[in-house]
C-alpha positions as CSV (number, residue, x, y, z in Angstrom):
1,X,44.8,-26.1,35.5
2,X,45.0,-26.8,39.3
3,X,42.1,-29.0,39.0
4,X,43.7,-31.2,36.4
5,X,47.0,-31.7,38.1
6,X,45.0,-32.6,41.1
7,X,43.4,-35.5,39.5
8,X,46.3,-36.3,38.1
9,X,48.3,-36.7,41.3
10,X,45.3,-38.6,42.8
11,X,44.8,-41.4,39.8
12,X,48.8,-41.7,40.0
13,X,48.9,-42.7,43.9
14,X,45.8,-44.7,43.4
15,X,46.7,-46.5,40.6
16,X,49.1,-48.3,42.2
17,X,47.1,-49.8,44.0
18,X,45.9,-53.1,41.4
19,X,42.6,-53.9,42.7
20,X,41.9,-50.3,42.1
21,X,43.6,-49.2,38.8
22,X,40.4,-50.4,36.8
23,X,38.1,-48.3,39.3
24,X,40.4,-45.1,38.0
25,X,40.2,-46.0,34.8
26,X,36.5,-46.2,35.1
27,X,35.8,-42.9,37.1
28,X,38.6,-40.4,36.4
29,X,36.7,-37.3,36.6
30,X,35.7,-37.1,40.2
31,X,36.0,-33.6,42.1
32,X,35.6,-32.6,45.3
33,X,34.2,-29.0,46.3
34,X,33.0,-26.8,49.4
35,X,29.8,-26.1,49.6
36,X,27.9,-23.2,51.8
37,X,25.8,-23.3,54.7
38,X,27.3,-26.1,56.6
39,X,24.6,-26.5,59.1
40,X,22.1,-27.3,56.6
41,X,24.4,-29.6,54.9
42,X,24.6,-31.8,58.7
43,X,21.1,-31.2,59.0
44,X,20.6,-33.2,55.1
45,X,23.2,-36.0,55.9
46,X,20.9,-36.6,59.2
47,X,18.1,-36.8,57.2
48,X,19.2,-39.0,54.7
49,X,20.7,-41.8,57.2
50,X,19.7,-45.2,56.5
51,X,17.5,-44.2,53.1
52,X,18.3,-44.3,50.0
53,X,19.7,-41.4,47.8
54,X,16.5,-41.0,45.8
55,X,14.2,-41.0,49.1
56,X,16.7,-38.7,50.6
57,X,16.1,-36.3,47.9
58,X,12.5,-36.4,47.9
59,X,12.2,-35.7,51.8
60,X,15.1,-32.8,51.5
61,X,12.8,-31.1,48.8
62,X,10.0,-31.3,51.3
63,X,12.1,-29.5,53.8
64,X,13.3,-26.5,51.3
65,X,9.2,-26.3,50.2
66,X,8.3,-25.3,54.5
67,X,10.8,-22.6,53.8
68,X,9.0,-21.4,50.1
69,X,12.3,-23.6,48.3
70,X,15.2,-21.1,50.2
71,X,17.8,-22.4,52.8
72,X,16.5,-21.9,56.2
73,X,18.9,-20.7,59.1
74,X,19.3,-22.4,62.0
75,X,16.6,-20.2,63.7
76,X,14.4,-20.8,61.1
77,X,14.7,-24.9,61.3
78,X,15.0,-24.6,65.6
79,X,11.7,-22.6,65.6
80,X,9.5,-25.0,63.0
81,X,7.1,-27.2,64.8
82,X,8.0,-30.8,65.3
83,X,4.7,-31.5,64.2
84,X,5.6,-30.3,60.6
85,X,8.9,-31.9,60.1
86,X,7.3,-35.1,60.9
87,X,5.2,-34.6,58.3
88,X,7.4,-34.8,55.5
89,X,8.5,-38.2,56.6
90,X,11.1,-37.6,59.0
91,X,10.9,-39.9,62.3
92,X,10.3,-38.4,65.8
93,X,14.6,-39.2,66.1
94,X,15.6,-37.5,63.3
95,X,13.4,-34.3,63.8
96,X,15.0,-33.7,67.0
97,X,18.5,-34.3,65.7
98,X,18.3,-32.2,62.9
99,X,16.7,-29.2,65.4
100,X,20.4,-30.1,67.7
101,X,21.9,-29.1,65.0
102,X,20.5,-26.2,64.5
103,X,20.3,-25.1,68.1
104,X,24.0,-26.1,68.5
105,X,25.0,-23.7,65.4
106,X,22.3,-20.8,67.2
107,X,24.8,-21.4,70.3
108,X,28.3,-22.2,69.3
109,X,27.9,-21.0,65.8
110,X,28.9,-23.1,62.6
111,X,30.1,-20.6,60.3
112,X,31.4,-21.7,57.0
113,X,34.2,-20.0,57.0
114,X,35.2,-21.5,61.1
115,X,35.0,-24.9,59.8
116,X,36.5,-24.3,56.6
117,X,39.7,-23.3,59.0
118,X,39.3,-26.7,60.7
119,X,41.3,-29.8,60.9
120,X,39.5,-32.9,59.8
121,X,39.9,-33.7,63.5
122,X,39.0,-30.8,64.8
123,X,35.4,-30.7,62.9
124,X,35.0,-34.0,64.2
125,X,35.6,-32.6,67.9
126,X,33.3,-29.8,67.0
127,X,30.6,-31.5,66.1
128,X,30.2,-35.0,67.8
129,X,29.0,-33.3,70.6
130,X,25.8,-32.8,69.3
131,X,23.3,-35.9,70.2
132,X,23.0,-37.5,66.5
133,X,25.5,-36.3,65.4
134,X,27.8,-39.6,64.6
135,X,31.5,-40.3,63.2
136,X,30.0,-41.1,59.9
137,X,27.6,-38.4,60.0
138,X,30.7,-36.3,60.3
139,X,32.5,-38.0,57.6
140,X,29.9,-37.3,55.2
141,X,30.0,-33.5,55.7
142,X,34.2,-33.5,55.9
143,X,33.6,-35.2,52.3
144,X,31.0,-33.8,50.2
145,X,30.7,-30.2,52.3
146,X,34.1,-29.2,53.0
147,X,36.2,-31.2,50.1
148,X,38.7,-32.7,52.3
149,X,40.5,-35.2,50.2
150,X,41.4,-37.7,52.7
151,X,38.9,-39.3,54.8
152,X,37.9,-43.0,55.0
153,X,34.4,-43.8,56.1
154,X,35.1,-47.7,57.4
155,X,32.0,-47.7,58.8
156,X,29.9,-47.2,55.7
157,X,28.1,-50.2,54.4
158,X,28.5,-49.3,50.7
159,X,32.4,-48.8,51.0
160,X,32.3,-51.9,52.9
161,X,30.7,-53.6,50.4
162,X,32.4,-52.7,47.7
163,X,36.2,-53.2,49.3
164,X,34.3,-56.9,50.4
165,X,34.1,-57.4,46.2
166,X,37.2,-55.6,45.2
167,X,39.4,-57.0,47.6
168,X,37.5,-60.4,48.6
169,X,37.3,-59.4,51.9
170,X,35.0,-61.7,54.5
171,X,32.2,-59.7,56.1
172,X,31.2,-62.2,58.4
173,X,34.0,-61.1,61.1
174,X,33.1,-57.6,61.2
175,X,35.9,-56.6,63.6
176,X,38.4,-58.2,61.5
177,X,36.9,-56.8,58.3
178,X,37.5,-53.2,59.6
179,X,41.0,-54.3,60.3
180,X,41.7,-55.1,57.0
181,X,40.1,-52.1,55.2
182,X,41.9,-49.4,57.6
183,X,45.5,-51.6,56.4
184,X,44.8,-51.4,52.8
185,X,42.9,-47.4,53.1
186,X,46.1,-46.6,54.4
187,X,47.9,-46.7,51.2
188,X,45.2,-44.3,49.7
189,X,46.2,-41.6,51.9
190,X,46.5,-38.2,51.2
191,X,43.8,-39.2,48.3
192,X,41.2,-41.8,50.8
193,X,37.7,-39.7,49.7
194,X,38.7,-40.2,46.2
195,X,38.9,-44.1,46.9
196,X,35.8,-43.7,48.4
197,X,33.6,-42.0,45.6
198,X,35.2,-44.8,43.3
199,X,33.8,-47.4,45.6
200,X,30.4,-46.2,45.7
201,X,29.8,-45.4,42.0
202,X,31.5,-48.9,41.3
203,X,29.0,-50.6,43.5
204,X,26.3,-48.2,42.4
205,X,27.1,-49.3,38.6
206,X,26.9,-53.2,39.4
């Protein structure tokens, strides 16, 4: 029941928005939802930077196989040779930044249940310390690990992308661009992941 006053609420305040009505209409089952073992989760979104979802998957699969298909801990991924993760097509950047991770979770640990307990800001504080870890990086897990419903990744190309054909918005003038997408975001709020997920499977679809 909670789940379908939730959406309910959320296709409400985005619908009135006009440019986005048809994108609720066309994707009105969306859900967010928390997933376990946070530091893996980073560790994935690091991976998957600049790729495509389907060669994402295929190199994530190749990590999960060096552990016999479980989810490693953070020991396990700190101690694996950098020879090995290389191997399954990560570069010589992203091997290192994935064993950050795991050596920042060995030494300031990144319990579920601790960030669970977090503000959106205060994950974001938490974790940008790490070298690779990025805002967007960060964005990604506050999304699709811990469920938060209102987060707005202006940096992304697809969302930029899409809002550029929703809204007609000019993406020569990057700066001003931004500008323009954090105004009309704005109105989203509390529900801005939502906007998001419609945005990407819009511009996924065309």
């Amino acid at each position: 029941m909670a789940k379908s006053i939730t959406k309910a609420v959320y296709h409400e305040h985005l619908s009135k928005d006009k440019k986005l009505q048809k994108l609720v209409a066309a994707f009105p089952d969306l859900e967010l939802k928390k997933r376990k073992n946070i530091c893996l989760r980073l560790c994935a979104s690091i991976m998957s930077q600049q790729l495509s979802t389907k060669v994402a998957d295929v190199i994530f699969k190749r990590f999960l196989l060096l552990f016999d298909g479980k989810e490693p801990t953070p020991q396990q991924i700190a101690d694996m040779p950098h020879e090995t993760l290389r191997a399954i097509g990560l570069s010589n950047a992203k091997v290192t930044y994935v064993q950050n991770v795991a050596r920042y979770a060995l030494e300031h640990g990144m319990e579920d249940k601790k960030l669970y307990k977090m503000s959106n800001e205060e994950v974001m504080d938490f974790l940008l310390p790490i070298k690779g870890v990025g805002k967007w990086t960060v964005e990604m897990l506050l999304m699709f690990t811990l469920g938060r419903e209102d987060v707005f990744a202006v940096d992304d190309l697809g969302i930029q992308q899409g809002m550029a054909k929703v809204y007609g918005i000019d993406m020569t003038d990057k700066k001003a661009m931004k500008e323009k997408m954090l105004k009309l975001s704005a109105k989203w709020s509390p529900y801005r992941t939502y906007a998001c997920l419609m945005l990407w499977r819009w511009k996924d679809d065309k």
